[in-house]
C-alpha positions in Angstrom: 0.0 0.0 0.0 1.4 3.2 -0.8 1.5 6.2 1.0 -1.2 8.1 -0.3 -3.1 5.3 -0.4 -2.6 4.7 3.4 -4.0 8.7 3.5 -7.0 8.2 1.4 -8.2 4.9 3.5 -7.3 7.4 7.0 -9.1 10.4 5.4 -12.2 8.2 4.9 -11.8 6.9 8.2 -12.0 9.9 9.9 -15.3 11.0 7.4 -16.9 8.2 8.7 -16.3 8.3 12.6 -17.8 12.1 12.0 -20.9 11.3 9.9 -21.6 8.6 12.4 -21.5 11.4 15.3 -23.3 13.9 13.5 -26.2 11.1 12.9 -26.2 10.0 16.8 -25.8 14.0 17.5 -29.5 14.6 15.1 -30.9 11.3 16.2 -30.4 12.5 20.1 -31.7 15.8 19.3 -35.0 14.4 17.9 -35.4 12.0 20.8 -35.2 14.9 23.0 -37.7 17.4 21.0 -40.3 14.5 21.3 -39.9 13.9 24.6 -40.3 17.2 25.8 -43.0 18.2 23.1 -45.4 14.7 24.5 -44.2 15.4 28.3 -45.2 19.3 27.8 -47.3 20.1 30.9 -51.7 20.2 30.1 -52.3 23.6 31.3 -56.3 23.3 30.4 -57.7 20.0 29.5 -61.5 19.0 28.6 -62.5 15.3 27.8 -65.9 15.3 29.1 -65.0 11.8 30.9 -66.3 13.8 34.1 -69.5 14.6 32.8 -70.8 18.1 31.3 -68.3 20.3 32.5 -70.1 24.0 31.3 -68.8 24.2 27.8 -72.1 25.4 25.7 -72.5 26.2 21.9 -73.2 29.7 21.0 -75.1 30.2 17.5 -77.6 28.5 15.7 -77.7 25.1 17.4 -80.0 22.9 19.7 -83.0 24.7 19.2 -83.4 27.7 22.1 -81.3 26.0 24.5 -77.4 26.8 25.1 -76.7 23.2 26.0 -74.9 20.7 24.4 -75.8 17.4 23.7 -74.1 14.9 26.4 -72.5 11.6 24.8 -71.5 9.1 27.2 -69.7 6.9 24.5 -68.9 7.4 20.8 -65.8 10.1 21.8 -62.1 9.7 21.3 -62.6 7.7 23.2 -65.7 7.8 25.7 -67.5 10.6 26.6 -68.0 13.4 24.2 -70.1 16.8 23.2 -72.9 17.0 20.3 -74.9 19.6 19.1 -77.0 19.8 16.3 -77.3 22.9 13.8 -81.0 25.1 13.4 -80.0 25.7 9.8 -81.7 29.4 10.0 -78.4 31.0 8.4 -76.2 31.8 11.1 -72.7 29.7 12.3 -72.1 28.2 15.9 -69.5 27.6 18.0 -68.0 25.7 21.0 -67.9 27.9 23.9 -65.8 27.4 26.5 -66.3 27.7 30.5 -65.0 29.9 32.8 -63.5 27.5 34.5 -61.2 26.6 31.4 -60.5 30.0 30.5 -59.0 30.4 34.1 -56.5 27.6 33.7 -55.4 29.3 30.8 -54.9 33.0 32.1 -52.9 31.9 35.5 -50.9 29.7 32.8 -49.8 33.0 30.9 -50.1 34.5 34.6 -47.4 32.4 36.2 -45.2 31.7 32.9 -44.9 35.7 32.1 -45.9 34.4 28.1 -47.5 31.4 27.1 -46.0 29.5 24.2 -48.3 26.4 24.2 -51.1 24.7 21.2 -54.6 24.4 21.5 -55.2 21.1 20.3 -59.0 19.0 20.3 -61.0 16.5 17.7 -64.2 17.4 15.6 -66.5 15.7 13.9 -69.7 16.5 11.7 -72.5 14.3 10.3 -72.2 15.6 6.5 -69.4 16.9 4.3 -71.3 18.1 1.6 -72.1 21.8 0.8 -69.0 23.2 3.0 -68.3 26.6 3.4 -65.7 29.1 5.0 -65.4 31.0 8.1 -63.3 31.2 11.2 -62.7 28.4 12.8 -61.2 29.6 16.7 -61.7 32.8 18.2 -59.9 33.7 21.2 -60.9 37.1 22.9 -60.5 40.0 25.9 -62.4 42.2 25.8 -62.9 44.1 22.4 -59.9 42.2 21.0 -60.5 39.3 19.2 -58.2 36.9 17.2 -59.4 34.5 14.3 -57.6 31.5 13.3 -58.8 29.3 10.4 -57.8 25.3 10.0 -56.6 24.1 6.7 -58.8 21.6 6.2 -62.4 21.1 7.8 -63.3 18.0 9.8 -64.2 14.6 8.6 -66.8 11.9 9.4 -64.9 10.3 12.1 -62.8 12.0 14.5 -60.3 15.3 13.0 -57.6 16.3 15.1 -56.6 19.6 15.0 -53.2 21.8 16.3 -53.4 25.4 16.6 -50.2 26.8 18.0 -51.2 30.0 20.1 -48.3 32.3 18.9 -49.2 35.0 15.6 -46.8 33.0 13.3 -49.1 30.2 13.3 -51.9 32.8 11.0 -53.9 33.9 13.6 -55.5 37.4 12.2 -56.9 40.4 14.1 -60.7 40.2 13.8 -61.2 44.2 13.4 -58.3 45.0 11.2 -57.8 41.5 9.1 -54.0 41.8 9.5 -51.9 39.5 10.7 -52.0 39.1 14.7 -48.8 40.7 16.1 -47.2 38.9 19.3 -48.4 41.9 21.6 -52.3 41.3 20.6 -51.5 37.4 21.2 -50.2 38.1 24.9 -52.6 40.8 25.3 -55.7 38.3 24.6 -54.5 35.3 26.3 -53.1 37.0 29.3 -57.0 38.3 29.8 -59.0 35.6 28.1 -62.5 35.4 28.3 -63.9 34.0 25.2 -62.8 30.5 23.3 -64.7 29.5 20.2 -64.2 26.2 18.4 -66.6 26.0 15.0 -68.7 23.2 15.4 -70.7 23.4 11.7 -69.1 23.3 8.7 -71.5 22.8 6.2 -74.8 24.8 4.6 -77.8 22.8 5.8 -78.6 20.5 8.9 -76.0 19.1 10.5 -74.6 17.0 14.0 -71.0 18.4 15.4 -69.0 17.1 17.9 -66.1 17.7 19.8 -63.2 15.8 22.2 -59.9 16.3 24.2 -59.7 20.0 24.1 -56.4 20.5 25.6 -54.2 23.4 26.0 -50.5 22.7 26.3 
C-alpha cells in the first residue's frame, strides 16, 4: 500500500467516525424534542370523561337552549359533546367555560408568556355543501383573534393543532391583518372568550367535539 493510499483509506476513516456522530448528535436531538414536546405540561384540558363540565355552543344550534348534547360513549374515546345545527343561516361555535378559560390566564399568569397549542378533535354528520369562516376565536375584551384550519373535519374523528403564537396565522378580527405577538399576549393574558366551529356545512347538521387541551 502506498503512502497516499494509506492517506485516502485514514481520510475516509475519519469522514466516517464524523458522519456517524453527527447522525447519533441529530438522532439525540430528535429523541429529546419528542420527549419534551409529549411530556409538555396540560395547562387546560377537557374530555368530558367527568360529565358536562359548562362548555355550551353559542349560535344557531340545539334549538333555544345553550346546551350541548351529552355523549356518554362514541368520543375519542368515551364521553363526548354533540350539538345539532338550526339551519336558520347563522354559524355556531363551541364555547368554552369559565373554569377553562381560568387555567389558561394563571398559565400565561405564572409563565410571564405562554408558548403552548390548542389542540382537540371534531367531527360532523355531512361533508357536503362546505363553506368558510373562522374556525377559533380567542378574545379579551374588544380584542378578538381569528384562526382558520386548513382543512375542515371529517366523518370520524379530526384532530386539530393550533399553536397559540401570531406565526401560526392567527388574524386580528377588526383590522384582518396578521396578529402581532403583543395582541397574542394581550388576549390570552386576559382571556375570556374561546370558540371552536362546530358546523361546517350549509344545511342541517350534527357536530361534535373531544380532548380539548391546551399545552
Amino acid at each position: 500500500m502506498t503512502e497516499s493510499q494509506s492517506d485516502s483509506r485514514k481520510g475516509c476513516g475519519c469522514l466516517f467516525a464524523i458522519a456517524s456522530v453527527l447522525c447519533l448528535l441529530v438522532s439525540l436531538i430528535v429523541i429529546l424534542f419528542f420527549h419534551f414536546r409529549i411530556q409538555a405540561p396540560v395547562l387546560a384540558e377537557e374530555t368530558f370523561e367527568e360529565g358536562d363540565t359548562g362548555w355550551i355552543v353559542v349560535g344557531d344550534a340545539q334549538g333555544e337552549s345553550d346546551k350541548p348534547t351529552y355523549e356518554t360513549e362514541g368520543g375519542n374515546p368515551g364521553a363526548y359533546m354533540s350539538a345539532i345545527d338550526d339551519a336558520v343561516g347563522g354559524v355556531w361555535f363551541w364555547s368554552a367555560p369559565d373554569s377553562f378559560l381560568h387555567q389558561v390566564t394563571a398559565a400565561w399568569a405564572e409563565r410571564g408568556s405562554l408558548r403552548a397549542v390548542l389542540t382537540f378533535d371534531l367531527k360532523q354528520s355531512d361533508l357536503s355543501s362546505p363553506f368558510e369562516d373562522k374556525d377559533v376565536v380567542l378574545a379579551a375584551g374588544q380584542r378578538r383573534l381569528h384562526y382558520r384550519h386548513a382543512e375542515p373535519p371529517g366523518l370520524d374523528w379530526t384532530s386539530y393543532r393550533v399553536p397559540l403564537r401570531p406565526a401560526a396565522g392567527w388574524t386580528n378580527a377588526e383590522t384582518g391583518e396578521p396578529a402581532t405577538a403583543e395582541e397574542m399576549q394581550e388576549v390570552v393574558s386576559a382571556l375570556d372568550t374561546l370558540w371552536i366551529r362546530g358546523e361546517f356545512r350549509t344545511g342541517d347538521d350534527v357536530g361534535g367535539i373531544d380532548n380539548i387541551r391546551i399545552r
